[in-house]
C-alpha positions in Angstrom: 164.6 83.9 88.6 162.6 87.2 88.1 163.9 90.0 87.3 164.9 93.2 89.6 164.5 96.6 88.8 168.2 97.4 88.5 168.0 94.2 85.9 165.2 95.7 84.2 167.2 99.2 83.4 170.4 97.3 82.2 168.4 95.5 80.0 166.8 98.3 78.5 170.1 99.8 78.7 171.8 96.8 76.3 169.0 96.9 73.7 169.2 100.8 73.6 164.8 100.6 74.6 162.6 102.8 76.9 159.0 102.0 78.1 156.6 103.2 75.2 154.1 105.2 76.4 151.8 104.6 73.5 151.7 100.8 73.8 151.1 101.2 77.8 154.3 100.1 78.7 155.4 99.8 82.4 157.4 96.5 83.8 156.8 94.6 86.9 160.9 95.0 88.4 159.6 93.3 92.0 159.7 89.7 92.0 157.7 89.2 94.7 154.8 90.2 93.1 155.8 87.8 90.0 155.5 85.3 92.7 152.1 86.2 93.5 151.3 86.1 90.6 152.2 82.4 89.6 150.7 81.2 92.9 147.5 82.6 92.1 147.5 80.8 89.2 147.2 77.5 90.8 149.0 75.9 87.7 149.6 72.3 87.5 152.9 71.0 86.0 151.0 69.5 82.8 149.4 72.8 81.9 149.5 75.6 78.8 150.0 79.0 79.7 149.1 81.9 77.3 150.3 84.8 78.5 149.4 88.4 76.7 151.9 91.5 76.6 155.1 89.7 78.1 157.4 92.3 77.7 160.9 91.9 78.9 159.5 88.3 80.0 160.3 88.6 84.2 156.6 86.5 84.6 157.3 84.3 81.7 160.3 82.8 82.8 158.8 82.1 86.2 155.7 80.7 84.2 158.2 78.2 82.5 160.0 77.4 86.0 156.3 75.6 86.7 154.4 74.8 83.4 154.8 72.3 80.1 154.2 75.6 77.5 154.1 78.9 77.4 152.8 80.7 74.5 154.0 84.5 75.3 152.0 86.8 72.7 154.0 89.9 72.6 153.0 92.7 70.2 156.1 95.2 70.1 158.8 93.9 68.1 161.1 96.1 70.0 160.9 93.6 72.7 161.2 90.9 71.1 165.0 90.4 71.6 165.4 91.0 75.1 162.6 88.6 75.7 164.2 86.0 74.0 166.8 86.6 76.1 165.1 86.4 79.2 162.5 83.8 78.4 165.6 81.5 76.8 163.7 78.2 77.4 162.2 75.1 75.4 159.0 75.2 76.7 158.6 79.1 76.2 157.2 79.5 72.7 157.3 83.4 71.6 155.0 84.7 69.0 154.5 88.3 68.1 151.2 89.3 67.4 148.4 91.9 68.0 146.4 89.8 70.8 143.5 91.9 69.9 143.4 89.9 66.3 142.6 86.2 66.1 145.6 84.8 63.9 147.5 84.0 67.4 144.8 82.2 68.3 145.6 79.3 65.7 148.5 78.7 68.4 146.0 77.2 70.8 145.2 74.0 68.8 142.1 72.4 68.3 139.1 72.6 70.5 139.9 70.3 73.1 142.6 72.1 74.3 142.9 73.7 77.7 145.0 76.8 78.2 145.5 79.1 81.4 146.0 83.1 81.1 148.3 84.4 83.3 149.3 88.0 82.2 150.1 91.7 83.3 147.8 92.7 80.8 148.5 96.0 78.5 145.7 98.2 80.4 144.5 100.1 77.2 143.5 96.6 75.9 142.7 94.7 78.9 138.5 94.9 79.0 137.7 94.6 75.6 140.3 91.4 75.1 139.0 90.0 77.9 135.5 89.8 77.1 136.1 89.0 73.9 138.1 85.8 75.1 135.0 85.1 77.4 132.7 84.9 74.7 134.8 83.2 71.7 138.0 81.2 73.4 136.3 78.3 75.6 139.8 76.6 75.2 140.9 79.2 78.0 139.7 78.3 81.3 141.0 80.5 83.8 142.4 84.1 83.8 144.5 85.1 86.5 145.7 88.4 85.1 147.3 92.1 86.6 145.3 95.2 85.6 144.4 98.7 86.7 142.1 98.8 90.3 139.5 101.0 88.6 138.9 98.3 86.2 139.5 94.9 88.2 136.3 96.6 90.4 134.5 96.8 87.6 135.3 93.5 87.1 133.5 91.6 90.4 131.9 94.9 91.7 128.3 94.4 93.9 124.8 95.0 92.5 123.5 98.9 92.9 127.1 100.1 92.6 128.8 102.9 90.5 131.3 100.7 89.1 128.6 97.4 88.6 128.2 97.2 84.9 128.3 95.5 81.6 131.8 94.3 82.2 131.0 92.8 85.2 127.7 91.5 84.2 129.9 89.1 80.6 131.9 88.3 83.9 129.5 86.5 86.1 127.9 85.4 82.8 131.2 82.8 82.2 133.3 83.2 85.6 133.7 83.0 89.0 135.6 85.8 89.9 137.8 87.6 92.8 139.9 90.2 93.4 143.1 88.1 94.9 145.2 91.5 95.9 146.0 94.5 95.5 149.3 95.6 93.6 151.6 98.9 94.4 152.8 101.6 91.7 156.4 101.2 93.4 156.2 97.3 92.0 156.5 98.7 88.1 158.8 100.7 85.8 158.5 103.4 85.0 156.0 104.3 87.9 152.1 104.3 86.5 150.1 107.2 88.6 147.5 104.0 89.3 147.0 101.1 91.6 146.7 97.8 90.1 144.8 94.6 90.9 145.2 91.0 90.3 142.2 89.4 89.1 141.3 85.6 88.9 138.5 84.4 86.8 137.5 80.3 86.3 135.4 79.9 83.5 132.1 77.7 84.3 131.0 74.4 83.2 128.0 76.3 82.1 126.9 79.9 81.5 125.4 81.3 85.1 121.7 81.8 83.6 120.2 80.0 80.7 119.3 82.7 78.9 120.4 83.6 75.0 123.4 85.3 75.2 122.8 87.7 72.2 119.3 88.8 73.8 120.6 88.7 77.1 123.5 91.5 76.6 122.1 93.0 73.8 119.0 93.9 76.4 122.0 95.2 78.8 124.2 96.9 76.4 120.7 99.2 75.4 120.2 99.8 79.3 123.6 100.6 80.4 123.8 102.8 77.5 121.4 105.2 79.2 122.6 104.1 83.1 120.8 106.8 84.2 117.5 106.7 83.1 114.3 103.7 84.7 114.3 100.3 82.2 110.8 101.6 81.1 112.2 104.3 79.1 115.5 103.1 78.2 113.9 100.2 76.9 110.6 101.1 76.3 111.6 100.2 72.5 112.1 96.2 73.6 110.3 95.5 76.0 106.0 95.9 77.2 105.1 96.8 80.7 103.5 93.0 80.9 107.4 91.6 80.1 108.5 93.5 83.3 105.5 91.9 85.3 106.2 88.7 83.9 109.7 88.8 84.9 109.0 90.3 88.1 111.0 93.6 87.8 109.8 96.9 88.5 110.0 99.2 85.3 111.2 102.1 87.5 114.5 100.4 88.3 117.6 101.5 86.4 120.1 98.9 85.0 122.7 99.0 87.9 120.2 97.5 90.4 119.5 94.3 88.3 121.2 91.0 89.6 122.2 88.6 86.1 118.9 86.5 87.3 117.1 89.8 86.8 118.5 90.4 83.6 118.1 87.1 82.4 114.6 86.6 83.0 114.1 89.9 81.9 115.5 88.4 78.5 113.4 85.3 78.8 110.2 87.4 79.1 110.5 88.8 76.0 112.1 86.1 74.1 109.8 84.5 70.7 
């Protein structure tokens, strides 16, 4: 059972808590959206769930109505009592931790492991955590995960759009990705003035382009860090006007109009 919203505030209530603004705090109180969540999922009985920023622990306990484990990583020890309370089950493991630091990670065993993510992700952590668990936790295969609209755009926006960018580009580097639906302020307590998004990602069997990673997005990073100006000046420090021919790209673009391809054989061009 999820919780309601009028479960939520007695809750609170009991453990003498409100929302902290500072840590980004706002509660899913609609269990249909909980639902939605765990059916996006598509979790299999035998899996591991990780789950980041479980607060009062309405989507862990569902998690563990349909899962083997559930690591919930919470950071706030204010919460750690009423999510014990709520997330009361053998299979619910509870560790409090900075997800942002590696020690939790030591709770995902060696490197054969598989884990899902399924989270409602703290928003003023959620892109930096999330490409830094692309690029350094392989043991995590999927993310299906709540954040803000803005960003879950970012996330799996088009070529040649305002929001396309580096985020989106580590994305399609290591994931499928879609946006699955679209979430309601009226869903969370207290009420954020955003939308939200959930987002599901599936990790490859392989990167999308063979290209060297550390070229390959340090070449971005340098380009997206002047968006606004044409590759041959924003990069006119990296790369020759025969690496754009060889690659086949036109020095006049600007970063948001290059497909990964582009980028990595942009990459490749210039590679020793």
């Amino acid at each position: 059972m999820t919780l309601t919203r009028t479960q939520v505030l007695d809750l609170l209530d009991r453990h003498g808590l409100a929302p902290s603004r500072a840590m980004g705090q706002n509660f899913v109180v609609d269990p249909n959206t909980i639902d939605a969540m765990v059916r996006a999922a598509e979790l299999a009985p035998s899996d591991s769930v990780v789950e980041i920023g479980p607060g009062l622990g309405s989507l862990t306990r569902a998690l563990a109505a349909e899962v083997d484990h559930v690591l919930a990583v919470e950071a706030d020890r204010h919460l750690l009592a009423p999510l014990a309370e709520v997330a009361d089950a053998p299979n619910i493991e509870i560790v409090h931790a900075d997800a942002t630091t590696p020690e939790w990670r030591a709770k995902l065993g060696g490197a054969e492991q598989r884990w899902a993510l399924v989270a409602n992700l703290p928003y003023n952590i959620a892109v930096p955590l999330l490409l830094d668990l692309l690029d350094n936790e392989p043991r995590i295969g999927s993310f299906t995960f709540m954040v803000q609209k803005e960003v879950a755009e970012r996330l799996v926006a088009p070529v040649g759009t305002k929001a396309y960018g580096i985020p989106t580009l580590k994305v399609a580097y290591w994931c499928e990705a879609k946006i699955v639906r679209s979430v309601p302020a009226t869903v969370f307590y207290p009420r954020p003035r955003v939308s939200s998004a959930v987002v599901r990602l599936v990790r490859l069997a392989e990167p999308a382009v063979d290209a060297d990673p550390d070229r390959l997005f340090s070449l971005i990073r340098t380009a997206f860090g002047q968006r606004r100006k044409m590759l041959r000046r924003s990069l006119a420090a990296h790369l020759s006007p025969e690496h754009f021919a060889q690659a086949a790209i036109e020095t006049t673009a600007r970063p948001e109009q290059l497909t990964l391809s582009d980028w990595a054989r942009l990459s490749s061009s210039s590679s020793p």
